[in-house]
Residue frames relative to the residue before (quaternion, step in Angstrom):
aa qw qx qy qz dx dy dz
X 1.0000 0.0000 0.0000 0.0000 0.00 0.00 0.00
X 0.1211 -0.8434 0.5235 -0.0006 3.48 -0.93 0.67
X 0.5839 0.0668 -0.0882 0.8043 3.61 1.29 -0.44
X 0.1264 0.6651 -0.7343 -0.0498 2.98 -2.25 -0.23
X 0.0330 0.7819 -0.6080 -0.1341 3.00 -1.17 1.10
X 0.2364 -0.6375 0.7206 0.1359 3.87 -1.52 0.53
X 0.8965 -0.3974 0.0777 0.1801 2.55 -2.19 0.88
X 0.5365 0.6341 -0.2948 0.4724 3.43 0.93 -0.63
X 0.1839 -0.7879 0.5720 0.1350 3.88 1.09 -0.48
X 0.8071 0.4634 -0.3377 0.1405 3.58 -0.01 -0.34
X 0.6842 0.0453 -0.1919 0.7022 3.28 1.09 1.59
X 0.3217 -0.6983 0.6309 0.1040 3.24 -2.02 0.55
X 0.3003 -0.6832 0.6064 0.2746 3.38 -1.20 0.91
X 0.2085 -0.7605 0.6138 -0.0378 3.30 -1.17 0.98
X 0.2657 -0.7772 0.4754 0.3152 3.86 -0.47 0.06
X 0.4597 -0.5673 0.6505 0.2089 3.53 -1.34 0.58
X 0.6495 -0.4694 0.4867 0.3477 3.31 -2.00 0.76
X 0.6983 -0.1024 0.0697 0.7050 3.93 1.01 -1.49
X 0.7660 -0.2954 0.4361 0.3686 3.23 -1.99 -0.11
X 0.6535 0.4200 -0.3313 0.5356 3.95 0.73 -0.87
X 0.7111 0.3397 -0.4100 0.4593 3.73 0.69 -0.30
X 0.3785 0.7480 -0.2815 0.4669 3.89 1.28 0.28
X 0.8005 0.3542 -0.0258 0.4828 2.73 0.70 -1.65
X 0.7779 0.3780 -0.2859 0.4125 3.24 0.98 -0.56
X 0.3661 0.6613 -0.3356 0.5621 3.43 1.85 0.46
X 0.5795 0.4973 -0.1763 0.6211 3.42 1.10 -0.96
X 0.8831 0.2356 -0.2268 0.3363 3.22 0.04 -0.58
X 0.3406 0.6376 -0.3080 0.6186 3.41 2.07 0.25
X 0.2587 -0.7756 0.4741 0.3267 3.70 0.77 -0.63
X 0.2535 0.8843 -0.3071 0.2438 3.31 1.26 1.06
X 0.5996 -0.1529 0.1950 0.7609 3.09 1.94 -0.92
X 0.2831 -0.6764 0.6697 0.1174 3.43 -1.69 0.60
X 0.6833 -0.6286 0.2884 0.2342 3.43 -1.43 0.72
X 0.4501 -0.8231 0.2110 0.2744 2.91 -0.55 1.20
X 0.3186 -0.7288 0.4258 0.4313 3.84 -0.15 -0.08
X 0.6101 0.2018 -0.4496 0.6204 3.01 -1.83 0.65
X 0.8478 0.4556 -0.2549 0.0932 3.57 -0.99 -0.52
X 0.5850 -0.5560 0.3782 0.4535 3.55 -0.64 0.63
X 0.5633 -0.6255 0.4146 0.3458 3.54 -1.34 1.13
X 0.7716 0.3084 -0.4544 0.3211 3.51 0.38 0.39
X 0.3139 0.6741 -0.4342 0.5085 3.10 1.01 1.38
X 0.0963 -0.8311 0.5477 0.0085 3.44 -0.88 1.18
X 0.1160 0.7326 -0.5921 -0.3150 3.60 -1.12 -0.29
X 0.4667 -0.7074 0.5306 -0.0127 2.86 -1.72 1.29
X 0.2368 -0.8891 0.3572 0.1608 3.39 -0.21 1.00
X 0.6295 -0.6089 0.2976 0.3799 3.47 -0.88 1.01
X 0.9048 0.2278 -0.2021 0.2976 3.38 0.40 -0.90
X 0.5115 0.5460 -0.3947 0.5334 3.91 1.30 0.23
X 0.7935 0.3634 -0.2752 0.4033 3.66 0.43 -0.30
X 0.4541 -0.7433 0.3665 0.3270 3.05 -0.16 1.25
X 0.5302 -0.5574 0.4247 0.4773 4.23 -0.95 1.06
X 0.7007 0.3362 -0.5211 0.3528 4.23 -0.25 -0.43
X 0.6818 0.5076 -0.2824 0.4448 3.79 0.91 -0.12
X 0.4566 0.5387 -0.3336 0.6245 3.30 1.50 0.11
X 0.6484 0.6460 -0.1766 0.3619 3.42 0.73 -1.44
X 0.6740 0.4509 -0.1333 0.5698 3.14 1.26 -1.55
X 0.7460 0.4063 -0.3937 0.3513 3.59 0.35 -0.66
X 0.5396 0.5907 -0.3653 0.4758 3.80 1.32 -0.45
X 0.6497 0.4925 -0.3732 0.4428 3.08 0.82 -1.38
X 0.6337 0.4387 -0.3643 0.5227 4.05 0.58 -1.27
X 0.5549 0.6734 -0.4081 0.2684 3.73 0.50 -0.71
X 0.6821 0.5309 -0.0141 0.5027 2.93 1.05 -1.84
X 0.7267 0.3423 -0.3467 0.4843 3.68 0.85 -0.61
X 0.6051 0.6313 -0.3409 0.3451 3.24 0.64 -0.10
X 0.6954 0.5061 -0.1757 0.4790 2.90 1.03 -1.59
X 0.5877 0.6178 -0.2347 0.4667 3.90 1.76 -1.09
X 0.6622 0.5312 -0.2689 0.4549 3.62 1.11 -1.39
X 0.7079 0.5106 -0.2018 0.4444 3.97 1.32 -0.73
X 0.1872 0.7852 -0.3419 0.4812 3.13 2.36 0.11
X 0.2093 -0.6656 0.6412 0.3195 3.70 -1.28 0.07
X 0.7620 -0.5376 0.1841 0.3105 3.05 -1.36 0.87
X 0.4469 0.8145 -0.0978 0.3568 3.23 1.93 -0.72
X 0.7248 0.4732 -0.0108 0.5006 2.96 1.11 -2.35
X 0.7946 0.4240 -0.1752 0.3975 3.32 1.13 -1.18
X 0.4414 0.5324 -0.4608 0.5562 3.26 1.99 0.62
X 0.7449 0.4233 -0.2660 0.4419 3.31 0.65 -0.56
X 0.5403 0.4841 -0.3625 0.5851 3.51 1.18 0.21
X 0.3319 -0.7230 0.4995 0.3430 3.52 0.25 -0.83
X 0.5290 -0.6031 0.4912 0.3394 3.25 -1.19 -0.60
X 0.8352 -0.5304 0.1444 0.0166 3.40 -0.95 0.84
């Protein structure tokens, strides 16, 4: 999993590279921590962040979450 959104709709948790790159997103007023989730998890709301900066964090979301992937899975997933 790499994003997720739940009922409430009104932003997506997305993962960070580490917690210090979280936090300093967080403290940027960029996004706020996500619940339930490990601190280097964020959620990013839908409407203050502009949609190519949204974009980017899924996209980084996703590569992370893909690169921790055995080599195996990510043949069988493909590439991007």
């Amino acid at each position: 999993m790499f994003a997720c959104i739940g009922m409430a709709s009104d932003g997506v948790p997305v993962k960070t590279p580490s917690i210090e790159d979280a936090s300093l997103l967080i403290e940027m007023a960029r996004a706020e921590k996500a619940p339930c989730f490990h601190r280097s998890w964020l959620r990013v709301d839908w409407d203050p962040v502009p949609a190519d900066e949204l974009r980017d964090r899924i996209a980084t979301s996703h590569d992370i979450v893909f690169r921790g992937l055995t080599r195996k899975m990510q043949a069988e997933i493909g590439a991007r």
